[in-house]
C-alpha positions as CSV (number, residue, x, y, z in Angstrom):
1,X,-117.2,-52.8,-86.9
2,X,-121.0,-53.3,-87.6
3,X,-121.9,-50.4,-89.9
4,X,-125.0,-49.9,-91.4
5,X,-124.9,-51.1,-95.0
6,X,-125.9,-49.6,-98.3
7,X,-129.8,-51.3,-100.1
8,X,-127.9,-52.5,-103.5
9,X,-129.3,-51.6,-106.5
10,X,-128.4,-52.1,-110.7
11,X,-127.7,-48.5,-110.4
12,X,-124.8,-48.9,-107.4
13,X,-123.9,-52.1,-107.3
14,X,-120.2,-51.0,-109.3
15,X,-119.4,-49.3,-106.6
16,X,-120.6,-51.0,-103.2
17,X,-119.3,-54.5,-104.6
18,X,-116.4,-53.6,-107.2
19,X,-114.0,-53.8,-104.5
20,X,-113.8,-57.5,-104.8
21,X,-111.1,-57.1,-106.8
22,X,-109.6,-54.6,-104.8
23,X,-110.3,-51.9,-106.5
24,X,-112.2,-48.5,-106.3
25,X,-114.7,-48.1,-108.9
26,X,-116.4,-44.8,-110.3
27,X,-118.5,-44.1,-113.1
28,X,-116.3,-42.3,-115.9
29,X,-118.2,-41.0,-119.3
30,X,-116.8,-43.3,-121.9
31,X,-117.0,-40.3,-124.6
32,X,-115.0,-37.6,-123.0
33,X,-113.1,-39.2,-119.9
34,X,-115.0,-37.4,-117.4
35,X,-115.7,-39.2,-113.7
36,X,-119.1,-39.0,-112.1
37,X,-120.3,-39.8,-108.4
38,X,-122.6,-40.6,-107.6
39,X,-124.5,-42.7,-110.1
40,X,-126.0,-40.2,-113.1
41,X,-126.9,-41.3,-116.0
42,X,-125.5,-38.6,-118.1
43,X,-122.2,-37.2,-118.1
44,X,-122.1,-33.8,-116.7
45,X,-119.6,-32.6,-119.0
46,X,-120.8,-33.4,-122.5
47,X,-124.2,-35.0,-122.1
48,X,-123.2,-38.6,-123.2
49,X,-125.6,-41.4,-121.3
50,X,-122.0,-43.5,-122.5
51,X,-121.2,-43.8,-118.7
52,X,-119.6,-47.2,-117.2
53,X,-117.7,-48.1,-114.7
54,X,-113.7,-47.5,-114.8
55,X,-111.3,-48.7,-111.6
56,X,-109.4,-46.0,-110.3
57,X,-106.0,-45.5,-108.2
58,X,-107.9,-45.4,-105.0
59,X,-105.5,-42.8,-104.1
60,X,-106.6,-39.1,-102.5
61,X,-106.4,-36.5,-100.2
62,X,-108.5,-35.5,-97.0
63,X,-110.5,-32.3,-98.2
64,X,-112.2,-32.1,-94.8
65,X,-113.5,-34.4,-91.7
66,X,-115.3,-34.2,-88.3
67,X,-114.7,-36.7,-86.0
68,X,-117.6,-38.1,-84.6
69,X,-118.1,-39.0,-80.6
70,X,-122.0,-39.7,-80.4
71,X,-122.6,-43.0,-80.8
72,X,-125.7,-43.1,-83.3
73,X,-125.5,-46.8,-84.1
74,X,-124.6,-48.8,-80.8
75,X,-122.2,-51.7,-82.4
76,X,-119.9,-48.5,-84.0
77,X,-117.4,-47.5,-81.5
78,X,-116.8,-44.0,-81.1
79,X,-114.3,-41.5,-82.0
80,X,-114.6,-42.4,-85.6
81,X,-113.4,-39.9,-88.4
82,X,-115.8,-38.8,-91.2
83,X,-113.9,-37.2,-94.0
84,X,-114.6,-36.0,-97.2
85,X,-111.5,-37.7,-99.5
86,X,-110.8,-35.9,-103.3
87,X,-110.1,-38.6,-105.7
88,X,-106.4,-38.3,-107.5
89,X,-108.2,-38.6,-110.8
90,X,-109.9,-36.0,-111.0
91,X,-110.7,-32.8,-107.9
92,X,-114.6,-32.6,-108.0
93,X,-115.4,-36.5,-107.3
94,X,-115.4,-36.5,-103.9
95,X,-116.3,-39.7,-101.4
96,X,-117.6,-39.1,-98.1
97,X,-115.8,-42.5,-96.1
98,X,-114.1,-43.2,-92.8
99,X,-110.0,-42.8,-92.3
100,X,-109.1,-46.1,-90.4
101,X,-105.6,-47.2,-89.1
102,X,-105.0,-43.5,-87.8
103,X,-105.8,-42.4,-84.2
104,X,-108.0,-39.8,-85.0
105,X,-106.0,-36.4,-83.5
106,X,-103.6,-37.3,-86.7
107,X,-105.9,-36.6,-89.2
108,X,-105.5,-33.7,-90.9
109,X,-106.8,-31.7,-94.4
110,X,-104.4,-32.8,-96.8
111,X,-103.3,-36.0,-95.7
112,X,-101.9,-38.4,-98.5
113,X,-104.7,-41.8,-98.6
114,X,-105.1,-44.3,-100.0
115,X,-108.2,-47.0,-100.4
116,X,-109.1,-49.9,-98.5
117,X,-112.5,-52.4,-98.0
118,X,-114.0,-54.1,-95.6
119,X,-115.9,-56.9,-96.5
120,X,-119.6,-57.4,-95.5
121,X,-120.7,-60.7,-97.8
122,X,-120.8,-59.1,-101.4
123,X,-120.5,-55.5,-99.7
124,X,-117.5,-53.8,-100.2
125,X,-117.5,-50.5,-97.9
126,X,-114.4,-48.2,-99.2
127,X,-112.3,-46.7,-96.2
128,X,-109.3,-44.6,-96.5
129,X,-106.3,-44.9,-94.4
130,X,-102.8,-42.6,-94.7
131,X,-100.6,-43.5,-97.2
């Protein structure tokens, strides 16, 4: 799929090309254990600027999802599934991502997933597909 791809900065480069190693990547407050996305540079919880990437389980759950039949960029085939996916690690870090390897009428709030990349150069672009 040709997807348009994220500018790459010092402040998001953890996350757009962590997955290299296969991992999911998200920035956790070093003081008090607390996860953050997207990049801050303090920790919402206890004000530490002690924040640093930490890999993660890459596992969640579908919190909600549209699925998406206008074709806004002409090399992304349509229906696609948007979904908002919960992180296992902690409820309030969120990612907004695609769920691939499902036909879309199966997705549903809830479902069990689990990360996967596809690899653009030194992109990474996190997907989620069931577990």
């Amino acid at each position: 799929m040709a997807r348009p791809l994220p500018q790459i900065t010092g402040m998001n480069r953890y996350f757009w090309c962590g997955g290299s190693d296969g991992l999911l990547h998200i920035l956790c407050c070093e003081d008090c254990g607390v996860y953050a996305h997207p990049y801050v540079g303090r920790c919402g919880a206890c004000h530490s600027k002690n924040m640093a990437p930490k890999a993660v389980s890459g596992r969640g759950t579908v919190c909600g999802f549209t699925i998406n039949h206008q074709a806004w960029f002409p090399h992304v085939p349509t229906p696609y599934v948007i979904a908002y996916v919960e992180l296992e690690e902690q409820s309030d870090i969120r990612l907004a991502s695609n769920i691939v390897n499902c036909p879309f009428e199966q997705v549903s709030i809830g479902m069990a997933v689990k990360v996967l990349f596809e690899r653009h150069e030194d992109v990474f672009v996190p997907l989620f597909e069931p577990v």
